[in-house]
N, CA, C and O atoms as a DFTB+ gen file, in Angstrom:
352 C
 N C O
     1  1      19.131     -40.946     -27.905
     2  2      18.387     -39.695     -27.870
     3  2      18.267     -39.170     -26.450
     4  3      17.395     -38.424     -26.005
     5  1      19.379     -39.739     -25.784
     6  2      19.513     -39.017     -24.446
     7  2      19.925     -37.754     -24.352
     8  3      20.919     -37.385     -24.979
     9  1      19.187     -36.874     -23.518
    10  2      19.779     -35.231     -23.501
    11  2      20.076     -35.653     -21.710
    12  3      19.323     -36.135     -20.864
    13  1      21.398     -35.250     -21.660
    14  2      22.418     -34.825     -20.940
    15  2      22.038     -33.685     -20.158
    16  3      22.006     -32.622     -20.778
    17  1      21.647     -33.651     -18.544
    18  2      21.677     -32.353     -17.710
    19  2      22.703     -31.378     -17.834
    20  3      23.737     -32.041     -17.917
    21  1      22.919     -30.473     -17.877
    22  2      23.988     -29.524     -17.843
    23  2      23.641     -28.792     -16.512
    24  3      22.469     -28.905     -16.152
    25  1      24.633     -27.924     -15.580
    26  2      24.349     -27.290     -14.755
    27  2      24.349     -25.357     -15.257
    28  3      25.477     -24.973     -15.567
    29  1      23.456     -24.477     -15.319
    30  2      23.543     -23.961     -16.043
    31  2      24.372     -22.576     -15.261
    32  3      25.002     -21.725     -15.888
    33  1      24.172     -22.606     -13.597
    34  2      24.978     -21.514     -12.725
    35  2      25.471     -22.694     -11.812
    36  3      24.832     -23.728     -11.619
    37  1      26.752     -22.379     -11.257
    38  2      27.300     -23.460     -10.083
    39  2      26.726     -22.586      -9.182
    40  3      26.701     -21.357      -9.124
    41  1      26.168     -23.658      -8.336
    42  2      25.105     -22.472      -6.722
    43  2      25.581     -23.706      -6.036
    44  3      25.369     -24.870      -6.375
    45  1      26.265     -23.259      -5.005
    46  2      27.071     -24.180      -3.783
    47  2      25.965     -23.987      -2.751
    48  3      25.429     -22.882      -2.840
    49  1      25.495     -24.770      -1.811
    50  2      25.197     -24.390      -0.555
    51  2      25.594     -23.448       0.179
    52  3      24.765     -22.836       0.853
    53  1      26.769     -23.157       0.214
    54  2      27.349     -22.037       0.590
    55  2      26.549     -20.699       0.261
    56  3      26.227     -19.718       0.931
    57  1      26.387     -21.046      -0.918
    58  2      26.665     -19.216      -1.036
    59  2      25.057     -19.184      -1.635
    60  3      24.736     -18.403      -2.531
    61  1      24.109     -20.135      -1.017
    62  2      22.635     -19.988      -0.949
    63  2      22.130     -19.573       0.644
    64  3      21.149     -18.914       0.989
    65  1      23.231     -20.246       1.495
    66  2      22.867     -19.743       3.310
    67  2      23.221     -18.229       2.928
    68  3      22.378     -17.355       3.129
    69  1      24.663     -17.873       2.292
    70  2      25.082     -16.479       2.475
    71  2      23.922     -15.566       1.947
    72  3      23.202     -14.875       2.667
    73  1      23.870     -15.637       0.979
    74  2      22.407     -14.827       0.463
    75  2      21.186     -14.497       1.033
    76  3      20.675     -13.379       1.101
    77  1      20.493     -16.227       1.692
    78  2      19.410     -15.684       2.593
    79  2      19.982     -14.722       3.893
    80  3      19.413     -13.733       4.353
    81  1      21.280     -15.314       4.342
    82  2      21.800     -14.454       5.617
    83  2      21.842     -12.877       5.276
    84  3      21.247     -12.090       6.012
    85  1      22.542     -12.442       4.168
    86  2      22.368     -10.925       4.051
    87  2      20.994     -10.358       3.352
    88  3      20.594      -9.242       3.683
    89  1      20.180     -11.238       2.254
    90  2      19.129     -10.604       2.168
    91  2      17.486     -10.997       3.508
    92  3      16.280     -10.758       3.447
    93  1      18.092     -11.450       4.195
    94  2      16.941     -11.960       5.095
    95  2      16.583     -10.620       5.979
    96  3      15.411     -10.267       5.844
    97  1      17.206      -9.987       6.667
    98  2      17.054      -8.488       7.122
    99  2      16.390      -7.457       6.520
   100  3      15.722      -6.594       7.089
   101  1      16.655      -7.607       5.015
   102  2      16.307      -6.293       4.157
   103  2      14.889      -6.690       4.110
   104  3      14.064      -5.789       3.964
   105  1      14.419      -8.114       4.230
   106  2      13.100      -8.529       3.496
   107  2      12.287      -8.551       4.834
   108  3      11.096      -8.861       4.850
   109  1      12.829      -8.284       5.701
   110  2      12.354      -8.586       7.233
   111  2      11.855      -6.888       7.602
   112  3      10.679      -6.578       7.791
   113  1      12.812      -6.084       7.642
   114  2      12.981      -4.162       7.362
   115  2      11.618      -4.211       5.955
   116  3      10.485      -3.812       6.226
   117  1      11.803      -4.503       5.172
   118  2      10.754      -3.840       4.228
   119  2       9.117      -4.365       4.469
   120  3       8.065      -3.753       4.287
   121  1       9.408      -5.931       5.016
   122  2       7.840      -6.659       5.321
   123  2       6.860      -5.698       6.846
   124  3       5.694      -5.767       7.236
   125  1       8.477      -4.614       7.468
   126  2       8.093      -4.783       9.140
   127  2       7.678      -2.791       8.575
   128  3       7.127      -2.091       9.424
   129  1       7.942      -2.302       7.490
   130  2       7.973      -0.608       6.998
   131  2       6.215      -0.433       6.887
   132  3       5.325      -1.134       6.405
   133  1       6.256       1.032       7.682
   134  2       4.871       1.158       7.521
   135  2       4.540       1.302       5.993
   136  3       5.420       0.906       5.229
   137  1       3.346       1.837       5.420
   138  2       2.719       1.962       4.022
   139  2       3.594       3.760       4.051
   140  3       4.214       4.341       4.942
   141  1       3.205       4.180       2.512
   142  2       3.662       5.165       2.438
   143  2       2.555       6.270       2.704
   144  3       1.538       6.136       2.024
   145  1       2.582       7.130       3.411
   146  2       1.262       7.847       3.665
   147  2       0.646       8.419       2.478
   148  3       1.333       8.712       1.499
   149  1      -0.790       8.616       2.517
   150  2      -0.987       9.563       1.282
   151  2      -0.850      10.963       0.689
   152  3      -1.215      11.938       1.345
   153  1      -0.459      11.058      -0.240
   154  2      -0.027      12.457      -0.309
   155  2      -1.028      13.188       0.456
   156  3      -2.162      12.751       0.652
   157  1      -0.439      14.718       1.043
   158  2      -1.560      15.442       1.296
   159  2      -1.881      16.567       0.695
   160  3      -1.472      16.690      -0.459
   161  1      -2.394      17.279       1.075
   162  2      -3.105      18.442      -0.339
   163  2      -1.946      19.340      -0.110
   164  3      -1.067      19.404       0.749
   165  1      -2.285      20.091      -1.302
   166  2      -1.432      21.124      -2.454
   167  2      -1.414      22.204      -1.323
   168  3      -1.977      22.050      -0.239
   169  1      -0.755      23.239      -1.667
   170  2      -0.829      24.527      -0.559
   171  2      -1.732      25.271      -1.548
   172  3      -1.150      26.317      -1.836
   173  1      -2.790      25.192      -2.130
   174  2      -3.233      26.029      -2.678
   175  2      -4.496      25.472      -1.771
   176  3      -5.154      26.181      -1.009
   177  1      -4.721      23.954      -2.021
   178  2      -6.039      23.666      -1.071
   179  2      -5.948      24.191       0.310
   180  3      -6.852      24.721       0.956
   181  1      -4.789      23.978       0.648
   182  2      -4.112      24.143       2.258
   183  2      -4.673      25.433       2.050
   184  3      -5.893      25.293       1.977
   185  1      -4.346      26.620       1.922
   186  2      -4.819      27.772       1.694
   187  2      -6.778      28.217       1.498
   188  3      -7.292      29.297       1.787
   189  1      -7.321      27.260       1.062
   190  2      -8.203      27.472       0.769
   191  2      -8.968      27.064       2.011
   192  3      -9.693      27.709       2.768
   193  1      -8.650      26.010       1.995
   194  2      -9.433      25.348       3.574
   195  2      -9.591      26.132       4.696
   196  3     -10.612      26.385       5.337
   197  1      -7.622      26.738       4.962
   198  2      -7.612      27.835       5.849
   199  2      -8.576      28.791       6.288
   200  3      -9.193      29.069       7.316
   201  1      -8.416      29.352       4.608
   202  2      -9.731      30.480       4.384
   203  2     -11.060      30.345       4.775
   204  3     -11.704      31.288       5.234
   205  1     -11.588      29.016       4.588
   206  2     -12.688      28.655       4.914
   207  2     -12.892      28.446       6.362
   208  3     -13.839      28.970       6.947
   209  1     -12.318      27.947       6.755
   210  2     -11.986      28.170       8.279
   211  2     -12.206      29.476       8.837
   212  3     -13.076      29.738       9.668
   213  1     -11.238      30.426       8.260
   214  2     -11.336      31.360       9.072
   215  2     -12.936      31.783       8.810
   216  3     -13.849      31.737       9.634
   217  1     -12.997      32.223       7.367
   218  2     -14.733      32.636       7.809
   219  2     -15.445      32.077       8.066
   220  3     -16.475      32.719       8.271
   221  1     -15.579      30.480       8.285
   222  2     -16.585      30.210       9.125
   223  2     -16.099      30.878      11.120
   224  3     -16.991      30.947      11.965
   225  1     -15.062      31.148      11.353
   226  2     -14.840      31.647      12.503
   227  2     -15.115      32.984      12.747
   228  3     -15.383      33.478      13.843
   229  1     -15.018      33.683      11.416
   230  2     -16.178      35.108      11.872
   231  2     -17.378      35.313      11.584
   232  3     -18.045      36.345      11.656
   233  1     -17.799      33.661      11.048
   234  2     -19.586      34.460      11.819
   235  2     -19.650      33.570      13.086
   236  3     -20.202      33.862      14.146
   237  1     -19.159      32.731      12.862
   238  2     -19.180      32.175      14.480
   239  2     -18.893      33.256      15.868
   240  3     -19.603      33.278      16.873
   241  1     -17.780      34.045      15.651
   242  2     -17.349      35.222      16.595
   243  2     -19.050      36.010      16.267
   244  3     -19.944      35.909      17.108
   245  1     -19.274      36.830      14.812
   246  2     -19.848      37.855      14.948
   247  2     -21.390      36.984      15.544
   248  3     -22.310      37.775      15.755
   249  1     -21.702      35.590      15.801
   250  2     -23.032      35.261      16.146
   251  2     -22.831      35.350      17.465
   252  3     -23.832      35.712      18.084
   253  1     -21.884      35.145      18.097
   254  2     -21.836      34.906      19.784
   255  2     -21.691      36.279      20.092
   256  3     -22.266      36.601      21.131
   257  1     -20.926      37.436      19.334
   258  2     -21.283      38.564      20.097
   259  2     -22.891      39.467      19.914
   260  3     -23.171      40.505      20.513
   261  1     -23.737      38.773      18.980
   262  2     -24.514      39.101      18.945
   263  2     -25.777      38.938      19.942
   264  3     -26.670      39.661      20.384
   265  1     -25.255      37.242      20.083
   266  2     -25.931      36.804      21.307
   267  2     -25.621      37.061      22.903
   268  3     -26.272      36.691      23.880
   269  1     -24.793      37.580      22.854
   270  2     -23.677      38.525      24.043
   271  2     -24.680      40.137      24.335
   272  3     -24.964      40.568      25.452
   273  1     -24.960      40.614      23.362
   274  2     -25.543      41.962      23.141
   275  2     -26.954      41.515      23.188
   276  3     -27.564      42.410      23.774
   277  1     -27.607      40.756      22.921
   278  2     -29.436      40.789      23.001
   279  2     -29.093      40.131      24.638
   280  3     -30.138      40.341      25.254
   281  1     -28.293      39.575      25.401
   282  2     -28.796      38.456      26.530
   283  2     -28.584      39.814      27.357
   284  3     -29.352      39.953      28.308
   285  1     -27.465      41.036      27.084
   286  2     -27.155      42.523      27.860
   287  2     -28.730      42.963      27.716
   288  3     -29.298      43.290      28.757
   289  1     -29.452      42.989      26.513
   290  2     -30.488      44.099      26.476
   291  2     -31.521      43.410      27.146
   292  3     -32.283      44.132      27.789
   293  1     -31.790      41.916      27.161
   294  2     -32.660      41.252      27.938
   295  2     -32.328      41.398      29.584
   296  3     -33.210      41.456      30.441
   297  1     -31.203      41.435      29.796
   298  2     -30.687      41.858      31.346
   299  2     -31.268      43.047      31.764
   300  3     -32.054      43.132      32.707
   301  1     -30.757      44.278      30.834
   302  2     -31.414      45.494      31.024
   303  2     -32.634      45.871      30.993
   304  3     -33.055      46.837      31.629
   305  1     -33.561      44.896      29.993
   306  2     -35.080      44.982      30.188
   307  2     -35.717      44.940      31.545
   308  3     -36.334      45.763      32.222
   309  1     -35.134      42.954      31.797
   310  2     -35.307      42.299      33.098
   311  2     -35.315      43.397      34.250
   312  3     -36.292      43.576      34.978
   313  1     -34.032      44.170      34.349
   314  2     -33.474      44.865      35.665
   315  2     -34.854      45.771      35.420
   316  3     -35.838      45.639      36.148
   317  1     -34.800      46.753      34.250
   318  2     -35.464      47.805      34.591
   319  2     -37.417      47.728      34.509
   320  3     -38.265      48.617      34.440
   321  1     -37.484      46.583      34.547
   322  2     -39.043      46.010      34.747
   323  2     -39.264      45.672      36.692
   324  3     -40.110      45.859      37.566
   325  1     -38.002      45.131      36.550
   326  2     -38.050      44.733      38.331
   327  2     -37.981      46.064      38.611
   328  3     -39.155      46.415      38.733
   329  1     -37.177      47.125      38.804
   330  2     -37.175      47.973      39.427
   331  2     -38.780      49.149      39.384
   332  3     -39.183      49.937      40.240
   333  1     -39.248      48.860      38.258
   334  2     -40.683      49.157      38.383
   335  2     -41.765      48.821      38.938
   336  3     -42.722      49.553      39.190
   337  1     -41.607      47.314      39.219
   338  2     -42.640      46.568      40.183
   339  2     -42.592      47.396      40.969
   340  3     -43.511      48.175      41.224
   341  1     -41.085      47.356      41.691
   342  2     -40.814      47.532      43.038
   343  2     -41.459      49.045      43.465
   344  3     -42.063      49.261      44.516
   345  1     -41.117      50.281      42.139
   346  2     -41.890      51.481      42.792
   347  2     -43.394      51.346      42.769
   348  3     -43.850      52.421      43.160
   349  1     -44.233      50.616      42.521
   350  2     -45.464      50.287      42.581
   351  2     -46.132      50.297      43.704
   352  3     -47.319      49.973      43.719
């Protein structure tokens, strides 16, 4: 009731060095590959974001010229208060 080994592929030494020799690079290249980045958004978000962007950049513009125009009328107050002392 002896069962007999059979060899079921002939694998020479040979041609087990050859194998690691040509697949050893590929596995070396794929272990050394960055990750794949993550997708990034749709051009519809791209678009949207934009948008948002920009109007937050015009009230940002329309607040600084606002504050541009009261610091002029506070200048002009300032000046024309001094120049009243002075005719006193």
């Amino acid at each position: 009731m002896g069962h007999k080994m059979t060899k079921s592929l002939p694998v020479s030494p040979k041609g087990v060095v050859r194998t690691l020799v040509l697949c050893s690079p590929l596995l070396a290249l794929a272990a050394c590959a960055p990750p794949a980045p993550p997708p990034g958004p749709t051009a519809a978000e791209a678009m949207a974001a934009a948008q948002a962007a920009q109007q937050t950049a015009n009230q940002a513009l329309q607040t600084a010229q606002q504050a541009e125009a009261d610091a002029q009328a506070a200048k002009a107050a300032a000046s024309s208060m001094y120049q009243r002392s002075l005719h006193k």
